[in-house]
KOLKOLRO-561458 format. One record per residue: residue number from 1; z, x, y of N, C-alpha, C in turn; residue in three letters. Coordinates in Angstrom, 2 decimals, decimal comma. Each point is the difference from the previous one (the first is absolute). Example, Ala and Ser with C-alpha at 12.3 -4.5 7.8 and 13.67 -1.06 7.14 Angstrom:
// residues 2
n n_z n_x n_y ca_z ca_x ca_y c_z c_x c_y res
1 7,80 13,19 -5,69 0,00 -0,89 1,19 0,00 0,90 1,20 ALA
2 -0,72 -0,35 1,05 0,06 0,82 1,19 0,73 -0,77 1,09 SER
This chain:
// residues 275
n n_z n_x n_y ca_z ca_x ca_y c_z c_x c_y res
1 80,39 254,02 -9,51 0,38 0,97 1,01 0,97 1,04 -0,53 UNK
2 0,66 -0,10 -1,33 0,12 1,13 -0,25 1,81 -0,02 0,16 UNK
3 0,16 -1,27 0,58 1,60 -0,28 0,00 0,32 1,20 1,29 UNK
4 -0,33 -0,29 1,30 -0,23 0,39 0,44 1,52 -0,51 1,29 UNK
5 0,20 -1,09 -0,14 0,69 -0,68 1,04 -0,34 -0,34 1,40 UNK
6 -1,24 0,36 0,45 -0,96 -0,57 0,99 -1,58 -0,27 -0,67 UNK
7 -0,27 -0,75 0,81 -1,47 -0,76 -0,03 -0,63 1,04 0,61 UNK
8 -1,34 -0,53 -0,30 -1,27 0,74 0,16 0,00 -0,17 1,45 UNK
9 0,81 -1,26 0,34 -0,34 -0,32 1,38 0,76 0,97 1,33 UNK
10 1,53 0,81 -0,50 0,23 1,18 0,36 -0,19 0,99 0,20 UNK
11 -1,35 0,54 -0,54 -0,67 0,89 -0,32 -1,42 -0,14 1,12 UNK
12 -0,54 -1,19 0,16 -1,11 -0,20 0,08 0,10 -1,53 0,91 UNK
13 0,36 -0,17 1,44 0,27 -0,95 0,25 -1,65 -1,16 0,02 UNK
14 0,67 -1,37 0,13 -0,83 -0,64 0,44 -0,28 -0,01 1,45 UNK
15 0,87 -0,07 0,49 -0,16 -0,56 1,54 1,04 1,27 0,97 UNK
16 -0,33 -0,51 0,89 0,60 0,58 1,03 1,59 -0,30 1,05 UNK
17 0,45 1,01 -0,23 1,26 -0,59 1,08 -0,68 -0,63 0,87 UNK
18 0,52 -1,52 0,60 -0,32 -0,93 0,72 -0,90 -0,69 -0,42 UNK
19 -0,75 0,10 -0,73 -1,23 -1,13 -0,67 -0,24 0,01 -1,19 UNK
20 -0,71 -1,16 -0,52 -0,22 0,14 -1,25 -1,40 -0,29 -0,18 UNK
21 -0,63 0,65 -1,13 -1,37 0,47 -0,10 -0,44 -1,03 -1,68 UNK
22 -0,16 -1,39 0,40 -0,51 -0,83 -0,85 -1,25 0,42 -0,89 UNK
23 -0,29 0,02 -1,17 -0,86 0,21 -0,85 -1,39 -0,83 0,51 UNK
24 -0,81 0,47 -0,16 -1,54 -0,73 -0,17 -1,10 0,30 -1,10 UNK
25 -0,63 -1,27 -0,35 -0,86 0,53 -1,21 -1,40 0,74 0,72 UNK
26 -0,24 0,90 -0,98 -0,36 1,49 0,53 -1,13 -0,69 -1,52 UNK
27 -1,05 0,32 0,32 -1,41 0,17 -0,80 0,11 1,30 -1,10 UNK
28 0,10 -0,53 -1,08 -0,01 1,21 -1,08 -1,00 1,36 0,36 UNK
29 -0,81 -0,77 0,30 -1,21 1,48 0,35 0,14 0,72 0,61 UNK
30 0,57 -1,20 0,79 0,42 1,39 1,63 1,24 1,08 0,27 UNK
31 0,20 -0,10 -1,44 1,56 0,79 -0,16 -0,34 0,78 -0,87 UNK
32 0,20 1,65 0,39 -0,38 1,26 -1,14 1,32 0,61 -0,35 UNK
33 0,51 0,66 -0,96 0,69 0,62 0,00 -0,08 1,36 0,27 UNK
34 1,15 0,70 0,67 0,30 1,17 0,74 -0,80 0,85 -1,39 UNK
35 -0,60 1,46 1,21 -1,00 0,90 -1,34 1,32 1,08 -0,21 UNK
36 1,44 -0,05 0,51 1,00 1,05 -0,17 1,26 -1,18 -1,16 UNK
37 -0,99 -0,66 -0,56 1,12 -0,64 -1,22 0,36 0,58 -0,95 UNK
38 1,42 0,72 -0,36 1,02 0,70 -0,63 -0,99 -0,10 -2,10 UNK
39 0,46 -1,69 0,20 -0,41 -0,58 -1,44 -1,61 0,44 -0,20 UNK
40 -0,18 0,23 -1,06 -1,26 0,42 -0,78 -0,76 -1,21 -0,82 UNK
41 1,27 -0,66 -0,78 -0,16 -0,71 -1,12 0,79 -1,32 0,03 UNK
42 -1,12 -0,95 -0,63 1,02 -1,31 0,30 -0,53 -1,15 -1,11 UNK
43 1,10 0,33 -1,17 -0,27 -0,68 -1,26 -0,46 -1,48 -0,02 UNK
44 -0,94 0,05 -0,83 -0,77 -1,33 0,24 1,31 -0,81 -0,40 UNK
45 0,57 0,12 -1,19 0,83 -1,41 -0,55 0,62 -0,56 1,33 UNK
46 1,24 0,74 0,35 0,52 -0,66 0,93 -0,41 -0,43 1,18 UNK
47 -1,11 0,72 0,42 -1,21 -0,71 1,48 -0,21 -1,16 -0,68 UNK
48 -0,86 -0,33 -1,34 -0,03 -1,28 -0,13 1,19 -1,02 0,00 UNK
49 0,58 0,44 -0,43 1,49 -0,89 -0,23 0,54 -0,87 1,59 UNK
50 -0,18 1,27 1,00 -0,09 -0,20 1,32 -1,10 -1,13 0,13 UNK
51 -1,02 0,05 0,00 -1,17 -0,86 0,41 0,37 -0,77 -0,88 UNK
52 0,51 -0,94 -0,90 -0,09 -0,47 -0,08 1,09 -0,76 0,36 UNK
53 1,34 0,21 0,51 0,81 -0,52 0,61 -0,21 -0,28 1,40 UNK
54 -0,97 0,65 0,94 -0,93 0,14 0,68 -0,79 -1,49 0,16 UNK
55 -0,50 0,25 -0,74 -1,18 -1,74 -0,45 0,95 -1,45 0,02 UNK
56 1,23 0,10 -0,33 1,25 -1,09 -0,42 0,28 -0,14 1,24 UNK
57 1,07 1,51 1,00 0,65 -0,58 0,81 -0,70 0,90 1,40 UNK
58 -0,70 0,98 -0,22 -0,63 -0,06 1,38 0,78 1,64 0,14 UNK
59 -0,11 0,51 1,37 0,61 1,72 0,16 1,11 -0,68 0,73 UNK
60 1,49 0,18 -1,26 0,57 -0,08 1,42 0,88 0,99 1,09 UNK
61 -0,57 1,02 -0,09 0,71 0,84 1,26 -1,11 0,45 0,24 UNK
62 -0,29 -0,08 1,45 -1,10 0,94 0,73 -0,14 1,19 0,19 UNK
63 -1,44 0,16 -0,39 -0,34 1,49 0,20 0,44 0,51 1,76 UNK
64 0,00 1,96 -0,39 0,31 -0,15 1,45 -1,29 1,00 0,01 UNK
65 -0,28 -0,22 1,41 -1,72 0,68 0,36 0,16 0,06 1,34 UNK
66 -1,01 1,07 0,56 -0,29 0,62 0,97 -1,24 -0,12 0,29 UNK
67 -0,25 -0,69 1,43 -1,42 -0,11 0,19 -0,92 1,07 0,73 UNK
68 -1,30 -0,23 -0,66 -1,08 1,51 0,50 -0,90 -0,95 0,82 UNK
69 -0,91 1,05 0,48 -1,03 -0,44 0,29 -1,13 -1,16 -0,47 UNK
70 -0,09 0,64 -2,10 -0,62 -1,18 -0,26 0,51 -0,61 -1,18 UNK
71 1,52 -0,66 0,06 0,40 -0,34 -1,10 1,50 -0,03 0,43 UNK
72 0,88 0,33 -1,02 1,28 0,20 -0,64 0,48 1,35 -0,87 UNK
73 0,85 0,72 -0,19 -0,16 0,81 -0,56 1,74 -0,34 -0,51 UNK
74 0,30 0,18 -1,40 1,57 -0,39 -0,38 1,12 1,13 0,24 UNK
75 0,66 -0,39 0,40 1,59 1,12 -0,05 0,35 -0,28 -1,21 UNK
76 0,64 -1,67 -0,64 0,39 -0,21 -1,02 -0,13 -0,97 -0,14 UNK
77 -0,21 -0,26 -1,73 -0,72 -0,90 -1,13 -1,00 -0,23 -0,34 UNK
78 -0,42 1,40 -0,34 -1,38 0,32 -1,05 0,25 -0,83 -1,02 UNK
79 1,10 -0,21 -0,76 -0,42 -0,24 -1,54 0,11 -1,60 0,11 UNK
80 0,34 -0,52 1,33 0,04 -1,54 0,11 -1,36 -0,19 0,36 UNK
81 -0,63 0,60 0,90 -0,99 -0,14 0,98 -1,45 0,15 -1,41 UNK
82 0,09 0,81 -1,00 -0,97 0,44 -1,34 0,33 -1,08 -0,84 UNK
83 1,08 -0,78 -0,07 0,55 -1,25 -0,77 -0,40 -1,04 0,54 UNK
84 -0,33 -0,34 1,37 -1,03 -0,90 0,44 -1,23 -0,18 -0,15 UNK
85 -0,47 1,42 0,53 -1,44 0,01 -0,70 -0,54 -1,01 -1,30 UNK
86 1,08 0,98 -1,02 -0,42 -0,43 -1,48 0,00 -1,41 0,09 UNK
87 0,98 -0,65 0,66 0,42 -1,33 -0,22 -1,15 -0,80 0,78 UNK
88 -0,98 0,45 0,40 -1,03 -0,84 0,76 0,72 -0,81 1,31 UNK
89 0,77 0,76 0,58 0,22 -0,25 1,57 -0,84 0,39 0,98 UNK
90 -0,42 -0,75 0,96 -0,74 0,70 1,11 0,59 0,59 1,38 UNK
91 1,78 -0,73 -0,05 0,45 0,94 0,90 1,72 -0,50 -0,23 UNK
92 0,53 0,77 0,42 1,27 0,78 -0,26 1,02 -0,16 1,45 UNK
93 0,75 -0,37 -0,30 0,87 -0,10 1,18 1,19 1,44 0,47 UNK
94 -0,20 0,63 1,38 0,59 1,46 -0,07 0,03 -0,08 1,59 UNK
95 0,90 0,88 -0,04 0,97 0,22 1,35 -1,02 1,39 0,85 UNK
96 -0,48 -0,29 1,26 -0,53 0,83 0,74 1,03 0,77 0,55 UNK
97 -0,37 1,94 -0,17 0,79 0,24 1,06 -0,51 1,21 0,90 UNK
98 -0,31 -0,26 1,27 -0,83 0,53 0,30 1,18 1,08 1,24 UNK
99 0,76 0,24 -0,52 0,99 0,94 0,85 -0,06 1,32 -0,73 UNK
100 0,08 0,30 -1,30 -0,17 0,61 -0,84 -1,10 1,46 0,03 UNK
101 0,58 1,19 0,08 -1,27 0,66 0,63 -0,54 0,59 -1,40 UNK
102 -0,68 0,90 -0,11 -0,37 0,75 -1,37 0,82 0,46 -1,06 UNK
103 0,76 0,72 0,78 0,80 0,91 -1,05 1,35 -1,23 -0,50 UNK
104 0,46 -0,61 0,77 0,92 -0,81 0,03 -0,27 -1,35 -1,11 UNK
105 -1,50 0,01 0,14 -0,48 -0,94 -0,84 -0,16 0,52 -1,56 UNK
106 -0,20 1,37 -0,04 0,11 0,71 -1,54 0,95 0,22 -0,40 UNK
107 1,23 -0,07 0,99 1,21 0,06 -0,48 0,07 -0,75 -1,02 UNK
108 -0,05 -1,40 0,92 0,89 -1,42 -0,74 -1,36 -0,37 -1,50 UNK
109 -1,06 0,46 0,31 -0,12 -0,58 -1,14 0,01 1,01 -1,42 UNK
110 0,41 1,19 0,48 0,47 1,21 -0,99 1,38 -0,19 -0,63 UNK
111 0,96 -0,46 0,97 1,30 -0,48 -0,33 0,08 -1,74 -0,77 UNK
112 -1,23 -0,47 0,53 -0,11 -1,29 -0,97 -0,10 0,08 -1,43 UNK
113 -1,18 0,76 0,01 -0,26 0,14 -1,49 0,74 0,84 -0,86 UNK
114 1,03 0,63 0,72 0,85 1,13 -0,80 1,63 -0,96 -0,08 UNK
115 -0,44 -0,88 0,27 1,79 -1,26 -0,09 -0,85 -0,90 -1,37 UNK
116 -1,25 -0,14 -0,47 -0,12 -0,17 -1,27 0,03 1,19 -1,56 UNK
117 0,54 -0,72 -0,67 -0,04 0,21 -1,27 -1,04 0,30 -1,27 UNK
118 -0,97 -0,32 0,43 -1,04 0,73 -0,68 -1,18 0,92 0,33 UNK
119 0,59 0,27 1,04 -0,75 2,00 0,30 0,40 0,42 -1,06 UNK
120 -1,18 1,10 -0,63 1,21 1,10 -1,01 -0,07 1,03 0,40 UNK
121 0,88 1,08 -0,37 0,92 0,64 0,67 -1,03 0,92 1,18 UNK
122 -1,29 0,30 -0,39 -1,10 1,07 0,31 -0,07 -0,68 1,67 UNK
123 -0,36 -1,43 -0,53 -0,52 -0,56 1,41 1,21 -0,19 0,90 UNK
124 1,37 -0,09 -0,06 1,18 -0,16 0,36 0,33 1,32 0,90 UNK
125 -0,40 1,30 -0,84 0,55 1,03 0,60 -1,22 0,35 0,50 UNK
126 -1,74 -0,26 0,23 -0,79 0,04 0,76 0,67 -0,50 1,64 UNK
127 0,33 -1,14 -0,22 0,53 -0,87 1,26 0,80 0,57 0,75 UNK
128 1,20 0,58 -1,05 0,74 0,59 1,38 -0,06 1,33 0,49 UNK
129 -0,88 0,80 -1,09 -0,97 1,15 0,40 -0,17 -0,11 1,84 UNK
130 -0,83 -1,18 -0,57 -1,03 -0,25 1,64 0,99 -0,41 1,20 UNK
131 1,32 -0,49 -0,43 0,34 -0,81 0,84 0,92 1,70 0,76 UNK
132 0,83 0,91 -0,86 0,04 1,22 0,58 -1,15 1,02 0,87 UNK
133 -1,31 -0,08 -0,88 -0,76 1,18 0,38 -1,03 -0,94 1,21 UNK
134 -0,51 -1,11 0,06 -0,36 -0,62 1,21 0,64 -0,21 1,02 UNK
135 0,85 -0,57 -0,31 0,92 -0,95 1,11 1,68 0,92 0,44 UNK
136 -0,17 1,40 -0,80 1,28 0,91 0,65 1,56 -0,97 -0,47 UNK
137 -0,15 -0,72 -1,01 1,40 -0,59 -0,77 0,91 1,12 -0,51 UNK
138 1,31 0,11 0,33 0,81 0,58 -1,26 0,23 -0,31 -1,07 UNK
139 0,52 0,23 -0,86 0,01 -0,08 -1,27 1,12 -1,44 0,27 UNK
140 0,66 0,73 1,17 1,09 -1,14 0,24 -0,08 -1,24 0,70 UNK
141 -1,23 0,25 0,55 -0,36 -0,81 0,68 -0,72 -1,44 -0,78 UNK
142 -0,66 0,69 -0,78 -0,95 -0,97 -1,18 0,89 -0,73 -0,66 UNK
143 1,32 0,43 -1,09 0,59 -0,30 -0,38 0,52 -1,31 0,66 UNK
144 0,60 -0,09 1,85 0,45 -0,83 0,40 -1,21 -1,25 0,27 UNK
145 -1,22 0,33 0,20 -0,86 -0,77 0,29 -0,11 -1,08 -1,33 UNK
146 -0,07 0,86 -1,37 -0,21 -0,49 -1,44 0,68 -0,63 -0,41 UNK
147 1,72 0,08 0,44 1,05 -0,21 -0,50 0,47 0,47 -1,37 UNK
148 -0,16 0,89 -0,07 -0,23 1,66 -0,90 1,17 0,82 0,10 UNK
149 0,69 0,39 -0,95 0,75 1,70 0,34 -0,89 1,07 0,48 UNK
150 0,50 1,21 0,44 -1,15 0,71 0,70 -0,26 0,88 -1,70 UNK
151 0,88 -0,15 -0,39 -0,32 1,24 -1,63 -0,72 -1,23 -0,87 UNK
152 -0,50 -1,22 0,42 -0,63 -0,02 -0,62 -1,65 -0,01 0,19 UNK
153 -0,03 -0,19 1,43 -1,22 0,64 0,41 -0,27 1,30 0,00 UNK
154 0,44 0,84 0,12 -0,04 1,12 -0,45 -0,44 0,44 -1,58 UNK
155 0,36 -0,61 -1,06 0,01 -0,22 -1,25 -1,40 -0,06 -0,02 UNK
156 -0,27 -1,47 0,58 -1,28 -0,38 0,34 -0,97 1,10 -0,07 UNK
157 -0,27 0,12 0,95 -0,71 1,39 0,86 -0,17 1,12 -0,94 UNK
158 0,84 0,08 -0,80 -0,01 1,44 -0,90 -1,18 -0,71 -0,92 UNK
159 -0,25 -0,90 -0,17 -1,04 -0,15 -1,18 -1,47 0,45 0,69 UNK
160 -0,11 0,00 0,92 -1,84 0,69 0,41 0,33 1,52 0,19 UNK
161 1,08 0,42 -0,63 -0,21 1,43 -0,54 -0,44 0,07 -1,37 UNK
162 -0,65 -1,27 -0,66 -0,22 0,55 -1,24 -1,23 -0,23 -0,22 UNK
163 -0,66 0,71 -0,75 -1,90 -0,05 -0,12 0,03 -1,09 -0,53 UNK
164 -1,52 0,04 0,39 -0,87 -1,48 0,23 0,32 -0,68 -1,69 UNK
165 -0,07 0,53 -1,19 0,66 -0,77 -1,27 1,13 -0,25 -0,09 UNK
166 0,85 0,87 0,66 1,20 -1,00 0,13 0,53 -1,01 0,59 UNK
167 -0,76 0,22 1,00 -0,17 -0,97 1,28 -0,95 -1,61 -0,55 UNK
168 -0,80 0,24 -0,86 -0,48 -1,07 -1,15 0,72 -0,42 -0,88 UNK
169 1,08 0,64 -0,19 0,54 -0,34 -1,71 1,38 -0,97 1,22 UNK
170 0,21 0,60 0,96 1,25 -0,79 0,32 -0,77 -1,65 0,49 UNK
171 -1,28 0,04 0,56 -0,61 -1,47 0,31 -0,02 -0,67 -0,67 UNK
172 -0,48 0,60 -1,36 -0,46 -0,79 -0,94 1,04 0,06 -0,85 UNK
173 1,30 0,01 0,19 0,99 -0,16 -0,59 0,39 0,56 -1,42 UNK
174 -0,92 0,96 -0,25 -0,20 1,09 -1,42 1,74 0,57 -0,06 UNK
175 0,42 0,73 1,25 1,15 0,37 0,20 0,70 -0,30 1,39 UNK
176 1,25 0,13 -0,05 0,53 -0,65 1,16 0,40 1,07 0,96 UNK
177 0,17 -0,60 1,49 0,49 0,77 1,06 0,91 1,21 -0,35 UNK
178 0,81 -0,59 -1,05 1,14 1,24 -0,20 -0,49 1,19 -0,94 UNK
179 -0,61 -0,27 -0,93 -1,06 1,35 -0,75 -0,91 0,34 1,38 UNK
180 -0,57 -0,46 1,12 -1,06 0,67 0,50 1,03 0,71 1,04 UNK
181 1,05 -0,24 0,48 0,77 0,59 0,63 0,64 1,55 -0,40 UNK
182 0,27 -0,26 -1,54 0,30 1,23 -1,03 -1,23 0,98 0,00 UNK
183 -0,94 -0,37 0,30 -1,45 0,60 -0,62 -0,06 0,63 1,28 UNK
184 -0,21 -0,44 1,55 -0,49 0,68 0,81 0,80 1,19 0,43 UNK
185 1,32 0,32 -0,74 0,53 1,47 0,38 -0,69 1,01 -0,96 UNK
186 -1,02 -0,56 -0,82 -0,53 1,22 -0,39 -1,12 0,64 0,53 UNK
187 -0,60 1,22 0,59 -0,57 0,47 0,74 -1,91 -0,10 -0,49 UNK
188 -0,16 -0,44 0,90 -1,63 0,11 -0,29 -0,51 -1,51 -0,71 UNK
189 -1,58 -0,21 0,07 -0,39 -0,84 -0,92 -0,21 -0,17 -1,37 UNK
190 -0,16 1,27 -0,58 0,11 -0,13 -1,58 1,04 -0,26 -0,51 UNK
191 1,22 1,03 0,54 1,18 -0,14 -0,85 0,86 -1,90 0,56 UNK
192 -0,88 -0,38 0,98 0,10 -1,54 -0,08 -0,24 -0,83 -0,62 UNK
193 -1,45 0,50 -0,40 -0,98 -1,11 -0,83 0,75 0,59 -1,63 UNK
194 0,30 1,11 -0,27 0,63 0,04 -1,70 1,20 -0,48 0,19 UNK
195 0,99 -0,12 0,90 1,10 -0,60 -0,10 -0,02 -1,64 0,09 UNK
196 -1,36 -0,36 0,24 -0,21 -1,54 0,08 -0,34 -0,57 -1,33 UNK
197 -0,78 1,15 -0,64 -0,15 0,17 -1,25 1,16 -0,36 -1,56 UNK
198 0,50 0,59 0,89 1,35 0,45 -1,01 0,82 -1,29 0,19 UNK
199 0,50 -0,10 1,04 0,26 -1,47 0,52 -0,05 -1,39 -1,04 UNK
200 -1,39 -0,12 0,36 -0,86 -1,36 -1,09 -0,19 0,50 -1,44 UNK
201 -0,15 1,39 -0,67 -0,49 -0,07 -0,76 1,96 0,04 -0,85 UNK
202 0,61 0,63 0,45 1,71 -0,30 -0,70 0,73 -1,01 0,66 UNK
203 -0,28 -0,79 0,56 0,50 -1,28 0,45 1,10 0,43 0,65 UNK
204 0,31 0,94 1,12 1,39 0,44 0,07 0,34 -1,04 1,44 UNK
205 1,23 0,29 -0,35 0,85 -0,73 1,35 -0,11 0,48 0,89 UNK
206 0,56 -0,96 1,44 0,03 1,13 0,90 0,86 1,07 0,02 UNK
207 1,25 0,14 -0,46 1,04 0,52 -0,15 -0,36 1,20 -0,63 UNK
208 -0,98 0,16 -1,27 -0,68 0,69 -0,78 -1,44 0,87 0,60 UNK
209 -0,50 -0,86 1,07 -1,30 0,65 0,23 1,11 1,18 1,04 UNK
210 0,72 -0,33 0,70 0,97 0,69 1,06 0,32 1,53 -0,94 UNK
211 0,87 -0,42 -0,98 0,33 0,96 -0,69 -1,41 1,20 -0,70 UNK
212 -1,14 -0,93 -0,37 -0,75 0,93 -0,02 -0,64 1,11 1,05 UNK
213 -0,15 -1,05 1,00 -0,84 0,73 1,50 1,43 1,49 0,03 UNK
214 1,05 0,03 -0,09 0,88 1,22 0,45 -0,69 0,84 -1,11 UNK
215 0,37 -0,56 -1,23 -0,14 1,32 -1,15 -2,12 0,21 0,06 UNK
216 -0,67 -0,22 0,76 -1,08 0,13 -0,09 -0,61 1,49 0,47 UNK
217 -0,84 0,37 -0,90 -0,10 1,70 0,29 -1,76 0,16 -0,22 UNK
218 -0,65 -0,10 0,68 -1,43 0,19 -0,20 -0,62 1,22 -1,49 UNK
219 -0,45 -0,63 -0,71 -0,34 1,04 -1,42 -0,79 0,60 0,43 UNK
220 -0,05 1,19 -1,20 -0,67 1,03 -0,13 -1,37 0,02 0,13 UNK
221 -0,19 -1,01 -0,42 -1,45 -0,11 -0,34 -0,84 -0,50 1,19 UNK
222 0,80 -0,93 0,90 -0,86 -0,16 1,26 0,10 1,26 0,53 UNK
223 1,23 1,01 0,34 -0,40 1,56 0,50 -1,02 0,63 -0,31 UNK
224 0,14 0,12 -1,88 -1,57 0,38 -0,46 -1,15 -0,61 0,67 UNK
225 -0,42 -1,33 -0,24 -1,11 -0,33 0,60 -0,26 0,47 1,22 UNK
226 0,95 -0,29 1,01 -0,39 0,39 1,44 -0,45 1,13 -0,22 UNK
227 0,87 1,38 -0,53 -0,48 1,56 -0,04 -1,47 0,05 -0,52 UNK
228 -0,06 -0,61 -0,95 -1,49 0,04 -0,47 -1,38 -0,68 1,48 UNK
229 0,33 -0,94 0,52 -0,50 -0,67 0,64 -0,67 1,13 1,31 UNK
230 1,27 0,41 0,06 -0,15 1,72 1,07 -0,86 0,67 -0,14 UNK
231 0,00 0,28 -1,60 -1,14 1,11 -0,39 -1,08 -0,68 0,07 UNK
232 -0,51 -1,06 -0,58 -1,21 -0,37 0,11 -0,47 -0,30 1,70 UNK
233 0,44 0,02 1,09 -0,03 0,20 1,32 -0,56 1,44 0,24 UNK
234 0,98 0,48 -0,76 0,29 1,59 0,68 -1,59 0,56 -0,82 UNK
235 -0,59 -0,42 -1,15 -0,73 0,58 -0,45 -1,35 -0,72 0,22 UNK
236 0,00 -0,85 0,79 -1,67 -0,59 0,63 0,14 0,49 1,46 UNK
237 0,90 0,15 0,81 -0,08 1,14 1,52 -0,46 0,93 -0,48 UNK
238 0,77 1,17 -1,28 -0,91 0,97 -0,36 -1,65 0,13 -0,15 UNK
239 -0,08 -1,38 -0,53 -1,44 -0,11 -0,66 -0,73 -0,14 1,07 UNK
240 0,40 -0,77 0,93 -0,53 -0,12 1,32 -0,62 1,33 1,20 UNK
241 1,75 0,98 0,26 -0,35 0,51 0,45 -0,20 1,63 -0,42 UNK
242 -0,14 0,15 -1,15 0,12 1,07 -0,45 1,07 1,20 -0,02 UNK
243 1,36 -0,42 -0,31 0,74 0,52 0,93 1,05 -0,37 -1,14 UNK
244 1,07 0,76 -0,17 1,46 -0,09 -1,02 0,94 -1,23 0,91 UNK
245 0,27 -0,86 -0,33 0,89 -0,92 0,96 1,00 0,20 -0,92 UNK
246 1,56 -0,40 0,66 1,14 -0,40 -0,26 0,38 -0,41 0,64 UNK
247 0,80 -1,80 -0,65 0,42 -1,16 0,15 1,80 0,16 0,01 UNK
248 0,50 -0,03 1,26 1,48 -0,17 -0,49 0,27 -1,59 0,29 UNK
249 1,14 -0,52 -0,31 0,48 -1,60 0,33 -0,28 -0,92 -0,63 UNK
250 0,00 -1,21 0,33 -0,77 -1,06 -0,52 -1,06 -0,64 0,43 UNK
251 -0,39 -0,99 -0,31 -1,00 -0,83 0,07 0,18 -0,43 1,32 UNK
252 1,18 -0,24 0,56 -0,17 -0,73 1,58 0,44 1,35 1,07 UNK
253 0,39 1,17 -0,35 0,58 0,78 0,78 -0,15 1,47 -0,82 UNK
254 -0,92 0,95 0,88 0,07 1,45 -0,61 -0,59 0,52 0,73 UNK
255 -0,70 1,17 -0,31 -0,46 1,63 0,52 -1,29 0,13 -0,65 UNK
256 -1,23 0,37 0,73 -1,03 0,63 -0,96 0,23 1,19 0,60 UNK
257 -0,20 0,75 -1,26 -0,32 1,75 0,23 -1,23 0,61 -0,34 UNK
258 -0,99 0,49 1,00 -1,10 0,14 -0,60 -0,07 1,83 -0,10 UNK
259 -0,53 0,74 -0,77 0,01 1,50 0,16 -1,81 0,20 -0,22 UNK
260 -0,03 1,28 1,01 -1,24 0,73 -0,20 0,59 0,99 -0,28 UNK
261 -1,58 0,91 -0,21 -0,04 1,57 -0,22 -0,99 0,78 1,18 UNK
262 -0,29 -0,58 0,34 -1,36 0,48 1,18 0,02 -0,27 1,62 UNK
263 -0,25 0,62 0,65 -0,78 -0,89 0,78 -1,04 -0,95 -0,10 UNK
264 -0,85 0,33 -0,61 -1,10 -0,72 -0,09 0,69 -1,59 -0,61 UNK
265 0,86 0,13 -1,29 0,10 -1,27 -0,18 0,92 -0,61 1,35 UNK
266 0,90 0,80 0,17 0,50 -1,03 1,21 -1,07 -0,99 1,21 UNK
267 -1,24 0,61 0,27 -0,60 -0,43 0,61 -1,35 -0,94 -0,71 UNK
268 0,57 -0,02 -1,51 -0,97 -0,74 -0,41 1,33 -1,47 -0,34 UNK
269 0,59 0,37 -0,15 1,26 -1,62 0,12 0,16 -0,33 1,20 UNK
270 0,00 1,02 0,94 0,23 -1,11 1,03 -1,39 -0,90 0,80 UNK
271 -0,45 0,40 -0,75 -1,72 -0,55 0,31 -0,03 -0,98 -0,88 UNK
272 0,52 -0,38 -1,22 -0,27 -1,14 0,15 1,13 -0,74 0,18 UNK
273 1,20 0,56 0,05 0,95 -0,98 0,67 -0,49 -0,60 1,42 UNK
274 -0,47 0,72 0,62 -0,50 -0,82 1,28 -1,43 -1,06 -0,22 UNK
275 -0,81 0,72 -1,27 -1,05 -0,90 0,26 -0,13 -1,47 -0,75 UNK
């Protein structure tokens, strides 16, 4: 939990003021896990390791689940409830709670899986993504739910500003939260993906990738390319429409200028601009 100083069970009660809501074994089959689960990935070693402690002494804390129409559906303990499976159980002992409405139910099991330790960082700051942009959380609010500083959810959060390879290199542990944090103040996806570059290929620190991202100045030579990139634009419209074009801007943002000499050509461009 992350040294947390409350239980999961603070977070995520069992039972109810005035009663208590005894576990029952619940049929493996008949229990799916939620299709809004945070986690992506769930390393075989330690699932087995689970199942097989599993097989010895049995699950011992109950899943908690919400009943549907035709089944069970989990709030929390996917990775116990997938550790049974393996272990050749046919059913699982877990706490019904059928007070629990939708959103309330994605809460707790968004906040479940984000009080473990092996989300990495992508799927971590996916979670509380959702738990702000679905469910209307503050930054401050999450934090208290997580048992979190709010700067460090926030921290969090800054990493799905960075393109989709960096957003890979931090999963797959290539580089860490604090280089992808350095990386996403630089503007755009390329000058992301070469600073991710630069990153792995000089082994720099975070302290170092930081210091680079300030002194970072886009070269000459990507300007060149783009300018060139223009002309070859600017000179197949010509070819197209018979007509002198000029290209101001860049590649994501500019001006075409087209010039005649005639009437006649004006009415032969805009003929086929329309057709």
């Amino acid at each position: 939990m992350r040294g947390l100083g409350r239980g999961l069970e603070a977070l995520i009660p069992m039972s109810r003021e005035g009663e208590t809501l005894v576990p029952q074994m619940i049929a493996v089959d008949q229990i799916r896990p939620s299709h809004q689960q945070v986690r992506t990935r769930f390393d075989a070693e330690p699932l087995g390791e689970l199942a097989e402690s599993i097989r010895l002494q049995g699950v011992l804390q109950p899943l908690l689940v919400r009943k549907l129409s035709d089944g069970y559906e989990l709030i929390a303990g996917e990775r116990r409830w997938r550790a049974a499976r393996l272990a050749g159980l046919t059913s699982v002992p877990a706490v019904v709670r059928g007070d629990t409405g939708n959103d309330e139910q994605l809460v707790l099991g968004l906040i479940e899986n984000l009080q473990r330790s092996d989300l990495d960082p992508i799927e971590e700051a996916r979670g509380l993504r959702r738990l702000t942009e679905e469910f209307g959380l503050t930054h401050d609010e999450v934090a208290q739910r997580i048992g979190k500083h709010r700067v460090s959810v926030t921290h969090s959060l800054r990493l799905l500003a960075g393109c989709p390879a960096i957003q890979s290199a931090v999963a797959a542990g290539v580089i860490s939260a604090g280089h992808a944090r350095a990386l996403v103040a630089l503007a755009g996806q390329p000058a992301q993906e070469h600073g991710l570059k630069v990153v792995i290929a000089r082994r720099l620190s975070v302290r170092q990738a930081e210091n680079w991202v300030r002194t970072y100045r886009p070269s000459r030579k990507q300007r060149t390319d783009s300018t060139a990139e223009l002309r070859e634009v600017a000179a197949d419209i010509e070819s197209r429409l018979g007509l002198p074009v000029k290209l101001t801007g860049t590649l994501n943002r500019g001006k075409i200028e087209l010039r005649y000499f005639s009437h006649e050509e004006l009415e032969r461009v805009c003929a086929k601009l329309v057709s």
